[in-house]
Structure formats: structure tokens, C-alpha cells
C-alpha positions in Angstrom: 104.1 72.4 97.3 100.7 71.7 96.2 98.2 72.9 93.8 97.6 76.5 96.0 94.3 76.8 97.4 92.0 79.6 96.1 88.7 81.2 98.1 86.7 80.3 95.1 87.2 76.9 93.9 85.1 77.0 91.0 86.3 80.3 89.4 88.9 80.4 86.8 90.4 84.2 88.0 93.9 83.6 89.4 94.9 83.2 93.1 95.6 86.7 93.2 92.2 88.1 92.2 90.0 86.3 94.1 92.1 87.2 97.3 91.3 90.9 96.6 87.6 90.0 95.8 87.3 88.2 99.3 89.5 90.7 101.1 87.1 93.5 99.5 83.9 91.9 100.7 84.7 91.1 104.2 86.4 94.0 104.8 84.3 95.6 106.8 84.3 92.9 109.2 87.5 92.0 109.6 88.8 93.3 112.6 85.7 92.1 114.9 86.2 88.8 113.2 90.4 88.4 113.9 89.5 89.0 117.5 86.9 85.8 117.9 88.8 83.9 115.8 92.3 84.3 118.3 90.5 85.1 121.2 92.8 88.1 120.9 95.7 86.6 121.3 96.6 87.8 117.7 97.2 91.3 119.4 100.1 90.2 121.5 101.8 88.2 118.6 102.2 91.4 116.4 103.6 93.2 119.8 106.5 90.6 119.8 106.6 91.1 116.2 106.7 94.8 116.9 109.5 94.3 119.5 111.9 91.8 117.5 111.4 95.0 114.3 112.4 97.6 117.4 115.4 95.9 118.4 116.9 96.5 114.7 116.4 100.2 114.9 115.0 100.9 111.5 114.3 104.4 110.0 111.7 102.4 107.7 109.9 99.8 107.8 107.2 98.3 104.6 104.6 96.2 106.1 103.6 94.1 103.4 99.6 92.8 103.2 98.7 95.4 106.0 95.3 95.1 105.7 93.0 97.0 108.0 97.0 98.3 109.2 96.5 96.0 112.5 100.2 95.8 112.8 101.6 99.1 110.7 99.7 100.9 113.8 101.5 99.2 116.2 105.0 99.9 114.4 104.1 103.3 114.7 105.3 103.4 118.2 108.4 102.5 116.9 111.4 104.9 116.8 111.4 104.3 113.2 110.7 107.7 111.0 108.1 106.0 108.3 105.4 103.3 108.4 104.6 102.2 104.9 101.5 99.5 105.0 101.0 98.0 101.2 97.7 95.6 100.2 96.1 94.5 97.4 92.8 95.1 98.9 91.3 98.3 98.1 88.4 97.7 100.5 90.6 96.8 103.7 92.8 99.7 102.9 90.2 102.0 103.5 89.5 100.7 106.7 93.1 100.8 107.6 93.4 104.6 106.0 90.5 105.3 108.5 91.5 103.8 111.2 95.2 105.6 110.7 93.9 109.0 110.4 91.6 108.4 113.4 94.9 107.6 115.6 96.4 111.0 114.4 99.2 108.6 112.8 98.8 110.0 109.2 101.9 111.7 109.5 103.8 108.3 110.1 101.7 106.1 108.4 101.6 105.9 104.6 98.8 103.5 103.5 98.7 102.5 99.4 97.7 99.7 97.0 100.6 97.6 95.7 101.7 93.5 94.6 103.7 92.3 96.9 105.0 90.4 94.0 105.9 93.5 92.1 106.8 95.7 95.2 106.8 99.9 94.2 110.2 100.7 96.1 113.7 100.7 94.8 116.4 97.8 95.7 117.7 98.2 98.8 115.9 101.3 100.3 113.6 99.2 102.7 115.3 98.4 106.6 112.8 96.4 107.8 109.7 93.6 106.2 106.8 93.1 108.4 104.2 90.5 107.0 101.4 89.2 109.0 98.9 86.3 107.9 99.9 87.7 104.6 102.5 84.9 102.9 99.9 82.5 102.6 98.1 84.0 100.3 101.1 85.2 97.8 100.3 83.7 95.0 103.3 83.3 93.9 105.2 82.8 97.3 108.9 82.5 95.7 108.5 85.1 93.7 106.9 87.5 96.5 109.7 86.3 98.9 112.7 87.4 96.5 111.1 90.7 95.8 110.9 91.5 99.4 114.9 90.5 99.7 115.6 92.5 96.7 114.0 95.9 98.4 115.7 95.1 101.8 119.0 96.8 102.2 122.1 94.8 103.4 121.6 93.5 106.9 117.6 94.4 106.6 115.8 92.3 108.8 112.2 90.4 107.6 109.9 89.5 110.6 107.0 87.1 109.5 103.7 86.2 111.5 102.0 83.5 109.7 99.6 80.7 111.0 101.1 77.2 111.6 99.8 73.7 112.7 100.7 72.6 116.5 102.2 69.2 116.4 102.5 68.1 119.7 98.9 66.1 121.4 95.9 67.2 122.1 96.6 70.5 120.6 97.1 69.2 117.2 93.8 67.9 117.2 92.0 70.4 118.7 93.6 72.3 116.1 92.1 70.6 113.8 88.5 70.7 114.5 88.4 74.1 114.8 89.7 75.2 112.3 87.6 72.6 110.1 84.6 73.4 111.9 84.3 76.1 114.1 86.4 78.6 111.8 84.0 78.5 109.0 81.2 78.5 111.2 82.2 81.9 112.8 83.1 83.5 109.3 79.3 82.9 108.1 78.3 85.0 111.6 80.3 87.9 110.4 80.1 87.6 106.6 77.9 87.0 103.8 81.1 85.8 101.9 80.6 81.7 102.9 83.8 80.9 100.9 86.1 83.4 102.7 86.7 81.8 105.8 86.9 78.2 105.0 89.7 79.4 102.1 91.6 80.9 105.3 91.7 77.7 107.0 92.2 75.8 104.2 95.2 77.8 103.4 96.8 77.7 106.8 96.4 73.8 106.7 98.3 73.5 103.5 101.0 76.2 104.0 104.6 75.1 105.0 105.9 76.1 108.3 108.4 75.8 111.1 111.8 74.1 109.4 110.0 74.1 106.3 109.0 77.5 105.9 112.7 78.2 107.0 114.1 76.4 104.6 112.0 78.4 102.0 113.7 81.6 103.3 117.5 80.1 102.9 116.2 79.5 99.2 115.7 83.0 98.2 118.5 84.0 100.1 117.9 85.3 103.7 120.3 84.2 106.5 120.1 83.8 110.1 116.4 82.4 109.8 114.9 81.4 112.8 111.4 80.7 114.0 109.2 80.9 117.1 106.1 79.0 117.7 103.3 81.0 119.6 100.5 79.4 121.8 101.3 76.4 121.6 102.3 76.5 117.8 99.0 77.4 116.0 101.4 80.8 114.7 104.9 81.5 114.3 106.9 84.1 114.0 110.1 84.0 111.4 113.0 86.2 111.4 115.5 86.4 108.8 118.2 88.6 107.2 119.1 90.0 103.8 
């Protein structure tokens, strides 16, 4: 892969830093912003992600880089017993924690600061992996991938929403000028942070998907991976087993 993009070019803090600096400062924003960007479309990708997680009947599920806990809410109405939603950002895990306790969910919903690279859970104790727009900003993807397989238990599933590039015509370049032009332009509206939203484009151009991204997942060791592009391919969902 290539040199990994970073929100701040010109500082020397690691990949991992700066991503809780920006998550930290635009925090507060962050949920008004997801819904221009997607035109809310975002909110029925993390349904189907919701549904595939459903299907595998967990009685936990660890939803890794949960953010303002976007998706851990919806896997609350789940049959599963216990919604754990992990980030590194202490700032969008306050909104999350807020947002939790103001949907009574509390009692589901566990919301705490962790490295996906150094995940807090014993091998094999986790049924399910939810990641959403999360992966591209490991910053060490390999390694965050194989601690994730390590904490699964046999047969655990791993469902993945992540941003991808549409490859078909005109959508690949309509793609493209958006999120080059429009994408940074919107983040300045909602944040003071100028760098934040041009890194999340940046990174979503750069980061391997479809077959690629699949073949990733066989490396560490998942089986049965299989992906499915959404509107018209700029996400897809991945779902693999340990």
C-alpha cells in the first residue's frame, strides 16, 4: 500500500494521534455533517449492516471505532444481550455516551476508550465485529485486522462498512469531484478543523476495496469474505468469518 495518509501533513505525531486530535475537534459536529455528506443514505447502509450481524444471532457484539455510537445504537435492537462501542476519540465518545443514555440504551450499551490495534477483550470472547468508516484510519490496518480475528470466537462473524470508489461511468467521475471538491468544502461549513475533511476523502481515495480489500481479509485469516457495493459503489459492505 502506500505511504498512509494523515489529517495533518505537516506534523510529525503518528497516524494514530492525529486521528484522535481531528476526531476530538469535530466532534461535536459530526453527526449533522455524516448526514449532508451521504444525503442520509449512510443510515440505511448500517441497517443492512445491522441486519447481515442479526442473521448470526450473537449474544455480543464489539463495534469497533463507534464514534458518536451511530451504528452500536442501531445493534441495540438486536437480540444480542451486550453492545460494546470502542473509540479512540474521547470527544466523539461523549457524544455517543450521550446520545446512549438519552435513548434509555445504557443498560445495553457499554461505550469506552480503547486501540483497536490493542483491543481490551480476551481471545475468542467476542461473536460479532462491526466496523463502520473506521478501517481506514487504522493505522496500522494488518495489525488492527488480526487483533480483531484474535478476539472473535470460532465461526464469529466481522461485518465492515467502509467507503469505496464506483468504477463504472459517470459515477466514477462524479465521484471524484465531489469528494475532491465538494467534500472539503462542506467540512469547512461545519468545522473550524480545515484539514479534517479533506484527510477523510483523501483516505477513502487511497484505501483498498472491493477484491482488494478481500484479499486483505484472507491474509489475516478470515474465510468466507464477501463484499457488497452500495449506491452505486461509493461504500461497501464486507463480511467475513473467523
Amino acid at each position: 500500500m502506500a505511504t498512509p495518509v494523515k489529517p495533518y501533513r505537516h506534523s510529525e505525531e503518528g497516524k494514530k494521534t492525529q486521528v484522535r486530535n481531528m476526531f476530538n475537534g469535530i466532534a461535536q459536529n459530526y453527526d449533522a455533517l455524516n448526514r449532508v455528506i451521504s444525503f442520509g443514505i449512510d443510515i440505511s447502509w448500517r441497517k443492512k449492516v445491522v441486519a447481515l450481524i442479526e442473521a448470526t444471532n450473537p449474544k455480543n457484539v464489539l463495534d469497533i471505532a463507534t464514534g458518536t455510537g451511530d451504528l452500536a445504537i442501531h445493534l441495540a435492537e438486536t437480540r444480542a444481550e451486550k453492545i460494546i462501542g470502542l473509540d479512540l476519540s474521547p470527544g466523539m465518545l461523549s457524544v455517543g455516551i450521550e446520545k446512549v443514555a438519552q435513548k434509555n440504551l445504557s443498560h445495553k450499551i457499554d461505550m469506552i476508550i480503547g486501540d483497536s490495534e490493542a483491543l481490551p477483550f480476551e481471545t475468542g470472547s467476542i461473536d460479532a465485529v462491526t466496523v463502520a468508516f473506521g478501517v481506514r484510519n487504522f493505522e496500522n490496518l494488518a495489525l488492527g485486522l488480526s487483533e480483531i480475528l484474535r478476539v472473535l470466537k470460532p465461526k464469529g462473524t466481522l461485518v465492515i462498512l467502509e467507503t469505496s470508489v464506483p468504477e463504472k461511468t459517470p459515477f466514477k467521475q462524479g465521484y471524484g469531484l465531489y469528494t475532491k471538491n465538494l467534500l472539503p468544502l462542506i467540512g469547512r461549513l461545519f468545522s473550524k478543523d480545515k484539514s479534517a475533511y479533506s484527510y477523510l476523502s483523501e483516505s477513502a481515495a487511497q484505501f483498498p476495496y472491493g477484491i482488494s480489500f478481500n484479499n486483505i481479509l484472507k491474509e489475516i485469516g478470515f474465510t468466507t469474505v464477501v463484499h457488497h457495493p452500495q449506491t452505486f459503489g461509493v461504500a461497501t459492505i464486507y463480511q467475513a468469518v473467523k
